[in-house]
C-alpha positions in Angstrom: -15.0 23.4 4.6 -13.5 22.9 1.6 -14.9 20.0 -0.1 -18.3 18.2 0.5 -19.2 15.0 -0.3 -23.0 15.7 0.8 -24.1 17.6 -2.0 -26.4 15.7 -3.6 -28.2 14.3 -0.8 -29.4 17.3 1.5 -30.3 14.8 4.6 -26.8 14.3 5.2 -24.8 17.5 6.7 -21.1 17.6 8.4 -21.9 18.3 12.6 -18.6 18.2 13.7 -14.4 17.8 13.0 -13.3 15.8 16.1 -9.6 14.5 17.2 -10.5 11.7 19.1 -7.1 11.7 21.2 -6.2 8.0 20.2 -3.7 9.4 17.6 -5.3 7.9 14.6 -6.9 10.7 11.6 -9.2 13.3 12.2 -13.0 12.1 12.0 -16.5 13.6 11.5 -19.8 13.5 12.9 -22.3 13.5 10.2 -25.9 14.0 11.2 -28.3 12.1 9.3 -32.1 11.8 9.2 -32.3 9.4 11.8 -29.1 8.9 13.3 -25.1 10.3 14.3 -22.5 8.6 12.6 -18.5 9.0 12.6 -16.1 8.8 9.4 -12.4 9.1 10.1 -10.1 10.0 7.2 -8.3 7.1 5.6 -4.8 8.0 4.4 -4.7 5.4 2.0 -7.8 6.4 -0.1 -7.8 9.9 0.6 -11.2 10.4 2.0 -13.7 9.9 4.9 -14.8 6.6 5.3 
C-alpha cells in the first residue's frame, strides 16, 4: 500500500484489491464498523470513489 486515505479515521481499514472481471478499474473492499463497502478507482479524479 502506498497511500491511505484512512488515516485519520482508524474504523475504516482497506480488506481487499479486487478486479471485478467487467473491465472497468480496479476497486476495494473497505471494511467499516458496521458494514463492507466497494470503491473503484476513477480515472478522472484520480482516486477511489
Amino acid at each position: 500500500l502506498l497511500y491511505s486515505e484512512f488515516s485519520q479515521d482508524s474504523n475504516t481499514s482497506m480488506t481487499a484489491i479486487a478486479d471485478l472481471g467487467d473491465g472497468g478499474p480496479a476497486a476495494i473492499v473497505i471494511d467499516e464498523p458496521n458494514n463492507y463497502s466497494l470503491k473503484r478507482w476513477s480515472p478522472k479524479h484520480q482516486r477511489f470513489e
